[in-house]
C-alpha positions, 0 to 999 in steps of 0.5 A, spaced: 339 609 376 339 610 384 342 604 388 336 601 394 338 605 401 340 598 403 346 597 397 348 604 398 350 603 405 352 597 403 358 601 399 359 607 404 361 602 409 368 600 407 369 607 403 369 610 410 372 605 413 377 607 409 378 613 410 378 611 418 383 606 417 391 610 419 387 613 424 386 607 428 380 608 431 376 603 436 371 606 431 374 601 426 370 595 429 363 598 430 364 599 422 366 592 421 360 590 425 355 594 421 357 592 415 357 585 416 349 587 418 347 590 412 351 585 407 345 580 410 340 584 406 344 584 401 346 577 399 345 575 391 344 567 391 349 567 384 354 571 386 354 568 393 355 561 389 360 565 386 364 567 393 364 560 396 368 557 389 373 563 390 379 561 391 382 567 395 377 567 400 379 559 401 386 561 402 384 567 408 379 562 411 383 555 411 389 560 416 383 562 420 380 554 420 388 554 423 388 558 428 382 557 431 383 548 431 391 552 434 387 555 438 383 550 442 390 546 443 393 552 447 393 552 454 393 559 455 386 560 453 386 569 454 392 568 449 388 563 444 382 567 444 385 574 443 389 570 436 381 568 434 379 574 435 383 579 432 384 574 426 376 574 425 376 578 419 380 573 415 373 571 414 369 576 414 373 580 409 373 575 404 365 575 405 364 581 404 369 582 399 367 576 394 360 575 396 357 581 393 358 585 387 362 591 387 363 596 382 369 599 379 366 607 382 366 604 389 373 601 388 376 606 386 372 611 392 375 606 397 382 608 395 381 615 394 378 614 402 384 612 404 390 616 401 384 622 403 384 619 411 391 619 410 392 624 408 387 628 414 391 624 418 399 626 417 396 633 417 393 632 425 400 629 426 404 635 423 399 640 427 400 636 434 408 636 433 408 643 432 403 645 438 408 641 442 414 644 440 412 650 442 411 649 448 419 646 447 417 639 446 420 638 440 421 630 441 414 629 438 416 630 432 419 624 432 418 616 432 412 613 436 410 620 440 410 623 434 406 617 430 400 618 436 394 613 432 398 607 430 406 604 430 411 608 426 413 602 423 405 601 421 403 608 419 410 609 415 407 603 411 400 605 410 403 612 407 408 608 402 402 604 399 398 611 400 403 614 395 403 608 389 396 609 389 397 617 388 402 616 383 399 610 380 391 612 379 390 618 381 393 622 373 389 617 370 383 619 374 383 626 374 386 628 368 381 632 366 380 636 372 387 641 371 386 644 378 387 637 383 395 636 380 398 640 384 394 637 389 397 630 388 404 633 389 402 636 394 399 629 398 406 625 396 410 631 399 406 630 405 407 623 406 414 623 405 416 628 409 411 624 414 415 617 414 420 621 415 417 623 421 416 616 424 422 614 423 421 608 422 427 604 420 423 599 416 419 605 413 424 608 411 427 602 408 420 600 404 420 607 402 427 607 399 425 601 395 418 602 393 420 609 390 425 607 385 420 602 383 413 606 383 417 610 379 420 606 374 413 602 373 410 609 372 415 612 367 418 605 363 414 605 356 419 611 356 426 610 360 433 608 358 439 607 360 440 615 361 434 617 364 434 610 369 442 614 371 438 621 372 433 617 376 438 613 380 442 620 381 435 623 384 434 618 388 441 619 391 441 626 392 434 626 396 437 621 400 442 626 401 437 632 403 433 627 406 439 625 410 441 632 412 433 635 414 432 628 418 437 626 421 434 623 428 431 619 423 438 616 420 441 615 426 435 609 427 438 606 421 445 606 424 444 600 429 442 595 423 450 595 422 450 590 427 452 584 424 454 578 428 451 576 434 456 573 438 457 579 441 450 583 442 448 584 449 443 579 451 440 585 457 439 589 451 432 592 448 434 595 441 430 594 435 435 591 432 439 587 437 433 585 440 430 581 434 437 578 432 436 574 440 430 573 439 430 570 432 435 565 435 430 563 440 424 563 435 429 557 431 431 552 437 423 554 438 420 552 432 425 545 432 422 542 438 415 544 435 416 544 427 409 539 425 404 542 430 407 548 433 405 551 440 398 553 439 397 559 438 396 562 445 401 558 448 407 562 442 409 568 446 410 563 453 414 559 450 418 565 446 418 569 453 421 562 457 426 562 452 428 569 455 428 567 461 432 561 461 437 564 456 438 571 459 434 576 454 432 581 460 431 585 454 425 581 451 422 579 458 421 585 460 418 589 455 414 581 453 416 581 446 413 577 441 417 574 434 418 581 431 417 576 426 410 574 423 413 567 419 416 565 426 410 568 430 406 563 425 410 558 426 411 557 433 404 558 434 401 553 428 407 549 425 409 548 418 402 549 416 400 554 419 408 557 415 406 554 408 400 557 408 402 564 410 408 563 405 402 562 399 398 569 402 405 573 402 410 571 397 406 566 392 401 573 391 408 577 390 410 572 384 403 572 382 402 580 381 409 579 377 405 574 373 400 577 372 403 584 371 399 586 376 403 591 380 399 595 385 398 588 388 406 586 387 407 592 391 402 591 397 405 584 398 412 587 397 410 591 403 408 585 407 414 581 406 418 587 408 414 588 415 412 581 416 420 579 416 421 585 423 414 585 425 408 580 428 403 584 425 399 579 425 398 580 433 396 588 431 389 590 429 392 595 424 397 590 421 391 585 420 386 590 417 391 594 413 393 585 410 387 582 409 381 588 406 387 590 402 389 583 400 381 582 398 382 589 395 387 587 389 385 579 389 378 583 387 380 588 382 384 588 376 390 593 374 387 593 367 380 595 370 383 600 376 386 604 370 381 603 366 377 610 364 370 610 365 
């Protein structure tokens, strides 16, 4: 049976938000805007009841409640507005999300939306490069010139999770269709090959220790000590290659060598240097404002006059936040705000494993790790990448995305 026009667009919606999402496009807000409009005409008075009991959608709508109350007590009210603002969909996605059906066919198009944007995408930029160095710019195949619609850091994340849901799902959905195999091969060399080319010190990290995992829970109802040492030997060697065809992207990972902050130069602005010196300021910021916090708007004040004060020319300069999404928390909204934000991120952890749930245990794997080097909380593509995919995952089972149907 046809679904109403209105239920249709309803489901269209985030399926093309999806597929727009590693671009980065300002497109992304209108679709949100739209999408809340038509949800109006779609509401069902049980599954509405449904959603104000659901207890993910309380957890992201008491950390909005947060910001906002922190908001109100900044004294920089154009910094507290842009906290409110670009954490709205900390309601609005739980709304949409667990206040309308959705069925496991719009599910699993939304994920296919997504590897398929990542995957156009990754392709636009690997195009671009090329047409560059042509011209003898080859330094755009490399870190954020290369990575031109979002961070690095954030799309090298987008692409690792794109990767779990090629390997995960897609032999389990197209099973029957013999011709699109080579396809998936095809997305996860793309992808790889692409983190590479961002560069990104945490993408990399993240991508070495999310594929031994993805692999190893694919493979696991038939692994044993030799094949795990066949895996391990595999992982080494492509590390080996990868190391040898991307080198540019290697030597990024040397800085985190860096181990004792006695001696780090103060004026530097170094990824890894910088966020040592800034994590130590963070600290004595959090001890002077544990219970209640800064306010929202007032964190990156109060971060940027502990540079000047202590002589971190560096971070002043560039007007560096936290770097760190729990300090950045902290700093702004106390220790609510902090414990709150632990339960959104390692209490899901725990509970994928608990629940066997692993796509929902790698997802909030990946944000722990860029939550610990990055405020993402601070960017639109962090907190839309967060909050629809946590919502994503709290709606669906693996149980039921495996499911044939």
């Amino acid at each position: 049976m046809e679904l109403p026009l209105k239920q249709r667009l309803f489901y269209f919606l985030p399926t093309l938000f999806c597929f727009c999402l590693p671009f980065g496009s300002l497109v992304l807000s209108g679709l949100i805007i739209l999408w809340m409009v038509v949800s109006v005409f779609n509401i069902d008075k049980e599954q509405f009841k449904k959603g104000i009991a659901n207890k993910h959608f309380w957890w992201l709508s008491v950390f909005f409640i947060g910001t906002v109350i922190s908001a109100l007590i900044s004294n920089n009210k154009n910094e507290a507005l842009f906290s409110v603002e670009i954490k709205m969909t900390f309601v609005l996605f739980p709304y949409l999300f667990f206040f309308f059906k959705w069925p496991i066919q719009i599910i699993k198009r939304c994920i296919v939306s997504f590897v398929s944007g990542c995957f156009f995408a990754c392709l636009i930029l690997i195009a671009r490069a090329c047409y560059y160095a042509a011209t003898g710019h080859t330094e755009y195949f490399f870190y954020t010139q290369f990575s031109f619609f979002i961070h690095a850091s954030y799309f090298a994340m987008y692409l690792v999770f794109a990767i779990a849901l090629v390997v995960l799902l897609y032999p389990a959905w197209f099973k029957t269709q013999k011709n699109i195999k080579y396809t998936f091969y095809l997305f996860v060399l793309i992808f790889s090959v692409t983190i590479f080319l961002c560069s990104s010190k945490l993408g990399l990290i993240s991508f070495f220790i999310s594929a031994p995992l993805i692999l190893l829970y694919k493979y696991r109802s038939f692994l044993n000590v030799k094949k795990v040492s066949y895996l391990i030997i595999g992982i080494l060697v492509l590390g080996f290659f990868s190391y040898k065809l991307f080198p540019e992207a290697f030597n990024r990972l040397s800085s985190l060598t860096v181990v004792s902050s006695t001696a780090l130069d103060k004026t530097s602005s170094e990824s890894t240097t910088v966020r040592i010196l800034i994590w130590e300021q963070c600290m004595q910021i959090i001890k002077s404002n544990f219970w209640f916090g800064t306010g929202v708007g007032d964190a990156n004040d109060a971060l940027y006059a502990a540079y000047a004060q202590n002589g971190l020319t560096g971070a002043l300069d560039h007007s560096l936040n936290a770097h760190n999404q729990y300090f950045q928390t902290f700093i702004g909204m106390g220790v609510v705000g902090f414990l709150i934000l632990l339960v959104l991120t390692f209490g899901y952890l725990i509970k994928g494993i608990l629940k066997k749930h692993f796509l929902l245990f790698l997802f909030s794997l990946l944000i722990v790790l860029n939550f610990s080097v990055e405020s993402m909380l601070q960017a639109s593509a962090g907190v839309l990448f967060f909050v629809f995919f946590f919502c994503f995952f709290n709606l669906v089972t693996e149980e039921e995305l495996l499911r044939e149907e």
